[in-house]
N, C-alpha and C positions, 0 to 999 in steps of 0.2 A: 960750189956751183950746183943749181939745182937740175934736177932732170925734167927736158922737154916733157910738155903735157900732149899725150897723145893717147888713142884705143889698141890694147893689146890685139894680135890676134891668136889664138889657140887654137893651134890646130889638131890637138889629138885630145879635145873632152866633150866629142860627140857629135864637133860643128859640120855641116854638112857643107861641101863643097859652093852648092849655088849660095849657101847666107854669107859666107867668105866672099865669093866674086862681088855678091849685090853688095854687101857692107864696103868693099874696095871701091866699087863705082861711085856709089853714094855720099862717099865720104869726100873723093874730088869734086863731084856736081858742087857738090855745097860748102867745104871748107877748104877747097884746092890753095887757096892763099891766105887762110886765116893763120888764128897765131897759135892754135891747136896742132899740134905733130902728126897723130895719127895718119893712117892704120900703123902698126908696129907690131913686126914678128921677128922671133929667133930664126936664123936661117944658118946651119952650121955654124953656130956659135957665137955670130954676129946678129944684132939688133940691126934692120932698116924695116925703112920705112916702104910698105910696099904701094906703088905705082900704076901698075896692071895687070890682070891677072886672067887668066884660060878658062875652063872647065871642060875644052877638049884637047887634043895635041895638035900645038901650032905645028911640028915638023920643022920648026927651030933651030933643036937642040936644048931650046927651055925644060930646066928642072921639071919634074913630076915630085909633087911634096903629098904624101898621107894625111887624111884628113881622119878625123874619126868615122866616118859615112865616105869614103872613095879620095878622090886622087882631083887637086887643083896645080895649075901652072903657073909658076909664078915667071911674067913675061918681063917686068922692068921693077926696079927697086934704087933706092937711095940709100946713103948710110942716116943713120939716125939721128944720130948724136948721143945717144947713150951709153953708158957705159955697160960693161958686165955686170 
């Protein structure tokens, strides 16, 4: 089986919180149903696929996750499909 084609995200080699959110949004404006997976992060050990995301605190309860430059939220997410 091959692994879903999708955009990692890395969130601790420098990325700064706002190109995280905009690359999340941008990526549904424009591939929300294509056949591209993206965006895709590590999140405690699990691969998904994230959905949407903060740059301030919703008061939720949503994660706060470290970025290399500050702190994003990640508000909704899917499983991947990928493996470890």
């Amino acid at each position: 089986m091959t692994e879903p084609k999708g955009w990692r995200v890395r969130r601790s080699t420098g990325r700064r919180p706002r190109e995280i959110h905009n690359q999340v949004r941008a990526w549904h404006l424009a591939f929300q149903d294509g056949p591209v997976q993206g965006p895709i992060a590590q999140l405690d050990g699990e691969h998904v696929k994230l959905k949407r995301t903060s740059l301030t605190d919703p008061s939720d309860g949503s994660p706060a996750h470290e970025t290399g430059d500050g702190q994003i939220w990640i508000l909704e997410t899917e499983p991947s499909g990928r493996s470890h």
